[in-house]
Structures are given as C-alpha cells and as structure tokens.
C-alpha positions as a Markdown table, in Angstrom:
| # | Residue | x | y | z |
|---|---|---|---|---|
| 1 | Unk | 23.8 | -12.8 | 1.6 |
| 2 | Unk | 24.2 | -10.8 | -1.7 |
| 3 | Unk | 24.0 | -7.3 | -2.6 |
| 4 | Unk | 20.7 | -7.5 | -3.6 |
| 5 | Unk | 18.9 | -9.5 | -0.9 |
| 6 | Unk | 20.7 | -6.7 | 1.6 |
| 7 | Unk | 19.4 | -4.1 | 0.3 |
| 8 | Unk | 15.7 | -5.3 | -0.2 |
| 9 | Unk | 16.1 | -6.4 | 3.9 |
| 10 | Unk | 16.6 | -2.7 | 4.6 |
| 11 | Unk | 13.1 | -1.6 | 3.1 |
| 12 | Unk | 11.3 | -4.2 | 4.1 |
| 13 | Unk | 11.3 | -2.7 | 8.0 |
| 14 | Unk | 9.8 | 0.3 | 7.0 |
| 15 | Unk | 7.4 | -0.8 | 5.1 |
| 16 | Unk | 5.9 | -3.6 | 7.4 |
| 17 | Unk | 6.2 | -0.6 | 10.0 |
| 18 | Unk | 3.8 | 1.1 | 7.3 |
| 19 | Unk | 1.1 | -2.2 | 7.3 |
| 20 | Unk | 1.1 | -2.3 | 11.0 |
| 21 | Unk | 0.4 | 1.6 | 11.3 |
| 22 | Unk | -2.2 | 1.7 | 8.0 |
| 23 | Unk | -3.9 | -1.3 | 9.8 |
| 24 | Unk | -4.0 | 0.0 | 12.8 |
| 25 | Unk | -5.6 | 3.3 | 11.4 |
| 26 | Unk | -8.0 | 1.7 | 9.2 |
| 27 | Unk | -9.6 | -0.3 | 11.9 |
| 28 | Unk | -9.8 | 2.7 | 14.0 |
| 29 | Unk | -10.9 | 5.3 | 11.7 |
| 30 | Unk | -13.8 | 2.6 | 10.6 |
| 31 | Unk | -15.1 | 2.3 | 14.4 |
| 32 | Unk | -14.6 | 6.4 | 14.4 |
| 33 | Unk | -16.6 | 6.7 | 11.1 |
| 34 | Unk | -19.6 | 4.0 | 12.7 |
| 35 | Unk | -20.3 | 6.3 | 15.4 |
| 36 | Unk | -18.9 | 10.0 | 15.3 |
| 37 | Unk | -19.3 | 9.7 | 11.3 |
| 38 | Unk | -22.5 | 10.0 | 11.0 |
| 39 | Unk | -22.5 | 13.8 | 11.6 |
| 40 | Unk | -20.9 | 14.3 | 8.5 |
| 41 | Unk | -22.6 | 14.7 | 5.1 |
| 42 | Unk | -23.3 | 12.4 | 2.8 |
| 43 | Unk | -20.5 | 12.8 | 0.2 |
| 44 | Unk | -17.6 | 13.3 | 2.8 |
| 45 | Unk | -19.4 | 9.6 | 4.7 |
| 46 | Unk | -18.9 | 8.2 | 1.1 |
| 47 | Unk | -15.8 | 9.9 | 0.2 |
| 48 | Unk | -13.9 | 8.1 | 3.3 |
| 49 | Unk | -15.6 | 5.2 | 3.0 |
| 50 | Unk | -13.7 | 4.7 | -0.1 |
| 51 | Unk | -10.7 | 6.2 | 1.4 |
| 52 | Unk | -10.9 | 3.4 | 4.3 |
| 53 | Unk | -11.9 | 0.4 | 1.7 |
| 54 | Unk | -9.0 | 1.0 | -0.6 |
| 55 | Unk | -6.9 | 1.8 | 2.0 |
| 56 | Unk | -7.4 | -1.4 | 4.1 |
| 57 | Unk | -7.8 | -3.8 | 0.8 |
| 58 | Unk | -4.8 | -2.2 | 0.1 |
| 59 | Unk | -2.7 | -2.9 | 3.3 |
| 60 | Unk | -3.5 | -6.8 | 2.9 |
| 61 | Unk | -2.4 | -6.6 | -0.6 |
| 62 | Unk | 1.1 | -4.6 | 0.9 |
| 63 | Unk | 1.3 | -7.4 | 3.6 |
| 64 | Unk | 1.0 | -9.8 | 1.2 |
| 65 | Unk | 3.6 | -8.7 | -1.4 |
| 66 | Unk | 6.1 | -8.3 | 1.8 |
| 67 | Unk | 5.8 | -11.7 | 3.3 |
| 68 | Unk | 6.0 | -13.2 | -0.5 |
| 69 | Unk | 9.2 | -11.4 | -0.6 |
| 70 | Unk | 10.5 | -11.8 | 2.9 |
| 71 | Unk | 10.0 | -15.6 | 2.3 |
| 72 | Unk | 11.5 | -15.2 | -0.8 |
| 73 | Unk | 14.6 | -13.8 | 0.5 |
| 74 | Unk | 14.7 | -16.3 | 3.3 |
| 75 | Unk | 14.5 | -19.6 | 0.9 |
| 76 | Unk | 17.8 | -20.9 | 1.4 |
| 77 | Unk | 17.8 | -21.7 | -2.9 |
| 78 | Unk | 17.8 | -18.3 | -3.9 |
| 79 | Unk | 19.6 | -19.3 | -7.4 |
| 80 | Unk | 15.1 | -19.5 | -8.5 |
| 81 | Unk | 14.6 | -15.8 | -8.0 |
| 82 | Unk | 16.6 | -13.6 | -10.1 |
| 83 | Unk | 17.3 | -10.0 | -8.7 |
| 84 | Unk | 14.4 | -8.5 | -11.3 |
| 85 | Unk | 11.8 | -10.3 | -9.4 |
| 86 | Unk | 13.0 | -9.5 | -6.5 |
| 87 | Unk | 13.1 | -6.0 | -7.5 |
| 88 | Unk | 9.7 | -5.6 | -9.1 |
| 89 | Unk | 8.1 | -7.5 | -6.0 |
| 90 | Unk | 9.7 | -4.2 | -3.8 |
| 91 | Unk | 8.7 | -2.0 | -6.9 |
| 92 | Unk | 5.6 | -3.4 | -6.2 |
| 93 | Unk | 5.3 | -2.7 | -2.2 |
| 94 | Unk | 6.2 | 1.0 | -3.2 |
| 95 | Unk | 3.6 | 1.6 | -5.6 |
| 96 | Unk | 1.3 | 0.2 | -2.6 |
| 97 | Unk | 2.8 | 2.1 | -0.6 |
| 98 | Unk | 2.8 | 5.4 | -2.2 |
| 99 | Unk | -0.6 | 4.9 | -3.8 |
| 100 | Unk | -2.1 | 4.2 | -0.1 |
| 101 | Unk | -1.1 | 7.5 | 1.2 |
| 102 | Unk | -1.9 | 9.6 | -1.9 |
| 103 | Unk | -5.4 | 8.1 | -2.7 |
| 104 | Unk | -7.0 | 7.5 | 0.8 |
| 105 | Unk | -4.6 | 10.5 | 2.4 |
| 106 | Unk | -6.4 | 13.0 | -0.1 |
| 107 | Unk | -9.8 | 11.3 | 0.0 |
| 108 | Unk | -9.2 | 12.1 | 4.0 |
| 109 | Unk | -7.8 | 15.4 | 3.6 |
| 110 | Unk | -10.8 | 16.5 | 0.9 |
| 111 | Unk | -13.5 | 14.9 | 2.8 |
| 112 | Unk | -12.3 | 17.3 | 6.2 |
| 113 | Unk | -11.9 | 19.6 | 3.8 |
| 114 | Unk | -8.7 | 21.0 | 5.6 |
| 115 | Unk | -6.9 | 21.7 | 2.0 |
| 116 | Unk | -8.8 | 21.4 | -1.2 |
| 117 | Unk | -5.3 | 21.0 | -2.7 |
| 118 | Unk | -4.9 | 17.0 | -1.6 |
| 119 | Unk | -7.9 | 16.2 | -3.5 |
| 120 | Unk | -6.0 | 16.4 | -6.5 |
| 121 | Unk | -3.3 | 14.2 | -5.3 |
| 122 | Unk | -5.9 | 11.3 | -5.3 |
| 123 | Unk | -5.7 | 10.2 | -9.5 |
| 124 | Unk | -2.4 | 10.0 | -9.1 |
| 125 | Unk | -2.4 | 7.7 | -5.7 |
| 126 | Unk | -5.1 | 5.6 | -7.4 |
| 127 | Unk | -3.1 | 5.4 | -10.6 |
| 128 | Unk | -0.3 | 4.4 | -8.1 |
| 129 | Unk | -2.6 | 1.4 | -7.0 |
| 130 | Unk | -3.1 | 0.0 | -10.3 |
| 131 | Unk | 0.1 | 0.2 | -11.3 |
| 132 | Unk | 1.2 | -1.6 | -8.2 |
| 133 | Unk | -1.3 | -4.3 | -9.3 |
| 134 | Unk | 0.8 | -4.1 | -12.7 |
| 135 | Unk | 4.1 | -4.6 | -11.2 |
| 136 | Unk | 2.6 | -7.7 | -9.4 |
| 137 | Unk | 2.0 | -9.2 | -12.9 |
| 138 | Unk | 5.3 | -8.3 | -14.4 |
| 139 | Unk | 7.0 | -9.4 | -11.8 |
| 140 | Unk | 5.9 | -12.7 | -12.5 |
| 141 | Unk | 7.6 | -12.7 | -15.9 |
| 142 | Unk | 11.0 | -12.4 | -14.4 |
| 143 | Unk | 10.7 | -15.4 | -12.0 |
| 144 | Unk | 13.4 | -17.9 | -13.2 |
C-alpha cells in the first residue's frame, strides 16, 4: 500500500463514523420533529426542516463519495487513479463533512434559539456544501 492510499484509509473511519451518527440523527430528529415539533413556531418547524433535508441529502451524498473512494482504494489496479483524485474525492468528504455540521448545526442551534451566534455560521456551512459538490466535479478531471 503506498503513502497515499495509507493515509486516505486513516480518515475514512472517522468519517463513515460521522454517516452512521448523522443518519442516525436525522432519522430521529425527523420522527422527533413529526410529533413533539409541532409545538414550535412556524419558522423554527421550517428552519429545521431544512436543517434535517440538507442534512440527510447530505449524509447519502458523504456515504456515497466514501464508498467511491473506499472502492477505489481497494481496486487492486490502482496505477488508474492518480493521488489528485484520490485526494479531491477526500477533499470532497470534508467539505461534506464540515458543511453538514455548520449549515444544519446552526439551522438547529438558531431554530432553539440557544445562541443566536451559530446562525451565522450557516452561509458558510452551505457554501461548504456547494463547494463539496465542486470538488466532486473537479475531481473528475484528475482521473487518469
């Protein structure tokens, strides 16, 4: 195994730890916002509505990425994938990752309003997102 693929290896175990625990909360957060949600206002019911549809498109997308890359590293002809898209396929995961908990965390945070602070974190989560989605189509360039 090279350099490369060894360190990739390492990250991919937290972040499917992430999917498993993002899924996991999306899932029960939506049954939690069916019943007990309907208490709350209007705009804090949309607000995490949007908070729990990006967050759980968002997971598959993260899932996705990481079993593309996990198989990836696993095909024993690695001399078709150079390092770069190897690398921008993690890149990728991370911006995923990061955007997931700084979009939907501060959508959460803002709509319990427990620190008006985290709201503001949101653009930057979202922007996060996209560029993830970015990364995705560059990474496509450095494919061999």
């Amino acid at each position: 195994m090279n350099i490369a693929k060894s360190s990739i290896f390492k990250h991919l175990r937290l972040l499917f730890t992430f999917v498993g625990i993002s899924g996991t909360f999306s899932v029960l957060f939506s049954a939690w916002l069916a019943h007990a949600g309907s208490s709350l206002m209007f705009d804090e019911q949309r607000r995490l509505v949007i908070a729990l549809a990006m967050q759980f498109i968002h997971t598959l997308a993260l899932l996705v990425v990481l079993v593309w890359l996990k198989l990836m590293l696993a095909t024993t002809n690695t001399a078709n994938y150079s390092n770069k898209f190897l690398y921008t396929l993690l890149i990728t995961a991370y911006c995923f990752f990061v955007g997931i908990l700084f979009f939907s965390g501060a959508l959460y945070f803002k709509a319990f309003h427990l620190t008006p602070f985290f709201g503001k974190l949101a653009p930057f989560g979202g922007s996060t997102l996209a560029l993830g989605w970015l990364m995705l189509a560059v990474s496509a360039q450095f494919r061999k």
